[in-house]
Backbone as JSON, one array per atom type, in Angstrom:
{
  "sequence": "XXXXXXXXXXXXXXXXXXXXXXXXXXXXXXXXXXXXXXXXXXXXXXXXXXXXXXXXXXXXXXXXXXXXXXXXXXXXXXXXXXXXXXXXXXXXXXXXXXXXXXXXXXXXXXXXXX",
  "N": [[-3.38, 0.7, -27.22], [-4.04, -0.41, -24.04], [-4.15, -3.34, -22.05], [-6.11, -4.89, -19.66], [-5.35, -7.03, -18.21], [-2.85, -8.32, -15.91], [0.01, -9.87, -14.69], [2.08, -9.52, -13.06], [3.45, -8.72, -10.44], [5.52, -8.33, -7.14], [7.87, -8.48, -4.49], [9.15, -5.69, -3.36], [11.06, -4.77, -1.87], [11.85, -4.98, 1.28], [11.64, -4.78, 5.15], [13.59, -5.49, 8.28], [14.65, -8.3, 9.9], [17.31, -11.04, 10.12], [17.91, -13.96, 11.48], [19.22, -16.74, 13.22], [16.74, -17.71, 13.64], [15.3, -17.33, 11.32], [13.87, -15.36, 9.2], [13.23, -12.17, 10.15], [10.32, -10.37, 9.46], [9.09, -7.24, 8.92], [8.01, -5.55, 7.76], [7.25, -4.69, 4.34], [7.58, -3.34, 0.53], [5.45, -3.89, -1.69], [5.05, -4.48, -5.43], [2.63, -3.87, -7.9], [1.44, -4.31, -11.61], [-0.57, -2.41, -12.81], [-2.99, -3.79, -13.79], [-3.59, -6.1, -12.62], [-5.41, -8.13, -10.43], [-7.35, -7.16, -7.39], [-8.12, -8.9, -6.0], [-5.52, -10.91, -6.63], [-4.08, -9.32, -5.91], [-4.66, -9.22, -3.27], [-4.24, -11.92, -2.3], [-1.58, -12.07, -2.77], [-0.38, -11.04, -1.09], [-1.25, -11.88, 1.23], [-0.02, -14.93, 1.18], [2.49, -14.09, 1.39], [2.76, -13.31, 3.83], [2.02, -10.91, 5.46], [-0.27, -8.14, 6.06], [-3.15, -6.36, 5.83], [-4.56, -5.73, 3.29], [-6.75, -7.63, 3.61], [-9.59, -7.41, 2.98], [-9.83, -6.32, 0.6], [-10.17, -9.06, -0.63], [-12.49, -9.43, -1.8], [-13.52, -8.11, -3.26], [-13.76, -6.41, -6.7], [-12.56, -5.55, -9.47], [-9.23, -3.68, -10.58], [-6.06, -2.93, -9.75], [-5.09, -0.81, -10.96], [-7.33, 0.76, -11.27], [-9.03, 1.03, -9.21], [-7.73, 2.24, -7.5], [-8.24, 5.45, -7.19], [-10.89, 5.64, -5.88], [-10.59, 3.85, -3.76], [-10.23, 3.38, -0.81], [-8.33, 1.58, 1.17], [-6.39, 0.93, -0.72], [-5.42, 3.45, -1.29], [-4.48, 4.48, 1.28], [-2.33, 2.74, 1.02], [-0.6, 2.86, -0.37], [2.65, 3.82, -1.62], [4.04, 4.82, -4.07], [3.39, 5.55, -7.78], [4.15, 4.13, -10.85], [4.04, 6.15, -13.87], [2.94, 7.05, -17.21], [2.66, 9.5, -19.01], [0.4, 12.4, -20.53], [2.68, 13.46, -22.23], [4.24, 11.04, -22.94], [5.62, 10.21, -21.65], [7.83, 9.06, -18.88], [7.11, 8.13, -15.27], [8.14, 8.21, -12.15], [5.79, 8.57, -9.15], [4.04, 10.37, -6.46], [1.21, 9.03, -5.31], [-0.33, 11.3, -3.98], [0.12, 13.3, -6.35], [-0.94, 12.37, -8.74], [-2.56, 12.68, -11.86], [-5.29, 13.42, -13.76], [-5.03, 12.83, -16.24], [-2.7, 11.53, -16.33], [-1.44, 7.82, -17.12], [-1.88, 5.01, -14.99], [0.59, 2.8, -14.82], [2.06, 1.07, -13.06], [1.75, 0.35, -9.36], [3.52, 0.75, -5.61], [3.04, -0.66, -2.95], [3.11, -0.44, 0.88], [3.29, -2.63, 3.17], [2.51, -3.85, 6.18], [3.67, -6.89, 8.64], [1.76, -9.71, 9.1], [0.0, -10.53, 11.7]],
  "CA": [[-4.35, 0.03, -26.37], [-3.72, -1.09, -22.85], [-4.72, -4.4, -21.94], [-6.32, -4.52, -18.25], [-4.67, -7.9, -17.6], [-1.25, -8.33, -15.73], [0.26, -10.78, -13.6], [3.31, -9.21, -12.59], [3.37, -8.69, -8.74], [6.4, -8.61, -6.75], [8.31, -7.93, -3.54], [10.2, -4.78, -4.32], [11.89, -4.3, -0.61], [11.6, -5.2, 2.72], [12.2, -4.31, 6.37], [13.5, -6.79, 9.01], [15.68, -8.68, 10.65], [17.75, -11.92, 9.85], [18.67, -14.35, 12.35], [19.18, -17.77, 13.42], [15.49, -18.33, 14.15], [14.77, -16.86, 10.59], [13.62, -14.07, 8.96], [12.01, -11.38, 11.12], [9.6, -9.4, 8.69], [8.35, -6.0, 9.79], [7.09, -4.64, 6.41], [7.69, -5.01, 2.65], [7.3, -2.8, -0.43], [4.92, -4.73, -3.1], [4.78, -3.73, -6.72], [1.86, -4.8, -8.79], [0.98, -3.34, -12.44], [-1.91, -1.51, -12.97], [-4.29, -4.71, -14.1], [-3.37, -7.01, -11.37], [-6.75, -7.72, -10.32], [-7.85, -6.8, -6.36], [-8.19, -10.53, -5.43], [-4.57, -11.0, -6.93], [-2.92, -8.48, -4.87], [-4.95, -9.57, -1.84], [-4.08, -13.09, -2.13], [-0.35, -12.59, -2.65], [-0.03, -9.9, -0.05], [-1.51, -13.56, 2.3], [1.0, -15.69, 0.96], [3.59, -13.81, 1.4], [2.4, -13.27, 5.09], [1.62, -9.51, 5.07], [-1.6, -7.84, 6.62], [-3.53, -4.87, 5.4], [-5.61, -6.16, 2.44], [-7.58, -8.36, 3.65], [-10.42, -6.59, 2.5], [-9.56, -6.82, -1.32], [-10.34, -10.46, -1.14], [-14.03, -10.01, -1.9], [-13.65, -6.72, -4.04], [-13.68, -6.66, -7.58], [-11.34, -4.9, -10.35], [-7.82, -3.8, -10.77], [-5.68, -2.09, -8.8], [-5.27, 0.79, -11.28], [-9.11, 1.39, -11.71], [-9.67, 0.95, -7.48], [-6.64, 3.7, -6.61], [-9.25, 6.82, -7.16], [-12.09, 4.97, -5.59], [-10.68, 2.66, -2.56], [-9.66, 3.63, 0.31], [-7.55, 0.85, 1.56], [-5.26, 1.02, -1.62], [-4.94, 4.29, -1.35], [-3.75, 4.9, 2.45], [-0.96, 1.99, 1.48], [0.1, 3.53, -1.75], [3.81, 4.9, -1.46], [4.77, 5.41, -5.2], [3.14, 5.29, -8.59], [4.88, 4.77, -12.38], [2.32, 6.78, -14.78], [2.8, 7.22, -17.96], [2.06, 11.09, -18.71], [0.32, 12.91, -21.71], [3.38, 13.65, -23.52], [4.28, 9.66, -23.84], [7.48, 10.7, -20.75], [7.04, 7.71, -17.84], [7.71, 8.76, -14.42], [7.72, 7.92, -10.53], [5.63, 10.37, -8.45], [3.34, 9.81, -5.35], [-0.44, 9.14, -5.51], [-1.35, 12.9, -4.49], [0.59, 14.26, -7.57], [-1.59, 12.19, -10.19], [-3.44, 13.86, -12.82], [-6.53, 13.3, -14.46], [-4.17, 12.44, -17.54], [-1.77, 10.04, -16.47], [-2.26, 6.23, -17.14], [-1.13, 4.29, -14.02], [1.39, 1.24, -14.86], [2.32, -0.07, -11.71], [1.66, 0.67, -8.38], [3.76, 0.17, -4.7], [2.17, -0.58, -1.31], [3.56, -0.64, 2.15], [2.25, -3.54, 3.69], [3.32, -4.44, 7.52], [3.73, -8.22, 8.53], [0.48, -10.1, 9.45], [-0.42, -10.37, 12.94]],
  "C": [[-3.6, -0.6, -25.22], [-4.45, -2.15, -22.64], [-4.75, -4.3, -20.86], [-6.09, -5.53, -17.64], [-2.98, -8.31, -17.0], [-1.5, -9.89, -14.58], [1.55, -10.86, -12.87], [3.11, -8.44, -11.08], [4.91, -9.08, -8.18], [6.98, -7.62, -5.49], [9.25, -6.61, -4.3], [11.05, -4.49, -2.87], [11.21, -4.61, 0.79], [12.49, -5.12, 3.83], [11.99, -5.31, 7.17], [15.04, -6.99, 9.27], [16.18, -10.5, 10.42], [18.28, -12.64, 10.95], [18.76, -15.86, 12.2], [17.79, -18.52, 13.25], [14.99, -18.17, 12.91], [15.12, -15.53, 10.46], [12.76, -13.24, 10.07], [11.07, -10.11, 10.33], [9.18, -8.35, 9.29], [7.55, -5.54, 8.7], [7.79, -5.03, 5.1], [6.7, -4.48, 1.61], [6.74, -3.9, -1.22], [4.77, -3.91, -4.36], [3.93, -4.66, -7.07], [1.64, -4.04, -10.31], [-0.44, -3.34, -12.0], [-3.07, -3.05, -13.16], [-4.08, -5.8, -13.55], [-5.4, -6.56, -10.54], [-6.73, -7.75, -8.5], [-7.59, -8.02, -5.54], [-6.69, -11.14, -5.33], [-4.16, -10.83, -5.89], [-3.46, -8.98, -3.34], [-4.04, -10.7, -1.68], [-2.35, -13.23, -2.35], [0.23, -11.96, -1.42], [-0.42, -11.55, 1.71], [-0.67, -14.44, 2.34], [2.16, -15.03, 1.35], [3.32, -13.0, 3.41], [2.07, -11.7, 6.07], [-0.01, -8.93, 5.38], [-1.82, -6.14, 6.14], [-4.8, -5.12, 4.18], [-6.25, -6.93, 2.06], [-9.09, -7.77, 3.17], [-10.85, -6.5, 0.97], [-10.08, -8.21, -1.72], [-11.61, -10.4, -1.8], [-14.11, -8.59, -2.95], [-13.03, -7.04, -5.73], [-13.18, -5.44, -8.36], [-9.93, -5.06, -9.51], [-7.49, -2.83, -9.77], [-5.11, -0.62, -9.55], [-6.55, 1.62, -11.46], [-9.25, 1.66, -10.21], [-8.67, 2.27, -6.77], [-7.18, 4.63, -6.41], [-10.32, 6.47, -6.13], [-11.72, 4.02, -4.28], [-9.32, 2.88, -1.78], [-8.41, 2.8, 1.22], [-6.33, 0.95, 0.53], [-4.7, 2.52, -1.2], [-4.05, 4.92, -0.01], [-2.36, 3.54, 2.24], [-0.32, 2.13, 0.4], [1.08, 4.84, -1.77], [3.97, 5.74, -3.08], [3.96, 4.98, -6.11], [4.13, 5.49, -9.91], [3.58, 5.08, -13.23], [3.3, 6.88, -16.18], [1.66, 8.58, -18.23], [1.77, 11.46, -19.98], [1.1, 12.78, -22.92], [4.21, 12.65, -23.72], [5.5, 10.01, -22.33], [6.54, 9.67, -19.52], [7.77, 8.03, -16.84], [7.11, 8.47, -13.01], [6.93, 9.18, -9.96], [4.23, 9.55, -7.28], [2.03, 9.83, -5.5], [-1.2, 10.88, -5.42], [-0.96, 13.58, -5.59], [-0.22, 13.47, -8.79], [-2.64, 12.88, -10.63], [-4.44, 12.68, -13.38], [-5.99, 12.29, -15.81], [-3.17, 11.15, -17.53], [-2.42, 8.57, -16.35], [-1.13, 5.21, -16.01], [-0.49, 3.07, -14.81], [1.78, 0.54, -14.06], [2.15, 1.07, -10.07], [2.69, -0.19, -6.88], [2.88, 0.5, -3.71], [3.15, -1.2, -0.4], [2.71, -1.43, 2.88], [3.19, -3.87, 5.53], [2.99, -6.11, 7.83], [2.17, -8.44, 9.35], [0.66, -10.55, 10.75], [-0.34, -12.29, 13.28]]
}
């Protein structure tokens, strides 16, 4: 049994520039699992100063149930880990998922907020 609650979210990489004045963000890889709920991922993707899913704020479920079904996840969805039929767990890009695999975490390319 999978449980459709997570709360694991996290920067996984980012693009930019370091200086005196600061950081200069341009973009940054997010990982969330699969039951990170919509609102979640919006609201950290805000905090962390990041533009693109604003949109999520008002939308309801997870972000492994909304990947088939929502358009905004899906144009910022570089990489998925699935978990495949024969129990074998494996990176591969949103157009290669199957019917069969059970998403576990998802990344998104987010660019810095305006």
């Amino acid at each position: 049994i999978i449980k459709n609650r997570s709360d694991n979210i996290k920067i996984a990489g980012f693009k930019g520039s370091v200086s005196r004045g600061g950081l200069g963000l341009q973009s940054a890889l997010i990982e969330a699992d699969s039951g990170i709920s919509l609102l979640r991922l919006s609201s950290f993707a805000l905090e962390q100063k990041l533009g693109g899913l604003e949109s999520l704020s008002k939308s309801v479920g997870t972000v492994g149930g909304s990947l088939s079904i929502n358009q905004t996840l899906r144009e910022r969805c570089t990489q998925l880990r699935v978990l495949e039929s024969d129990g074998v767990t494996k990176i591969k890009p949103l157009k290669q998922l199957s019917r069969e695999d059970i998403i576990l975490t998802a990344v998104f390319e987010l660019k810095a907020a305006k």
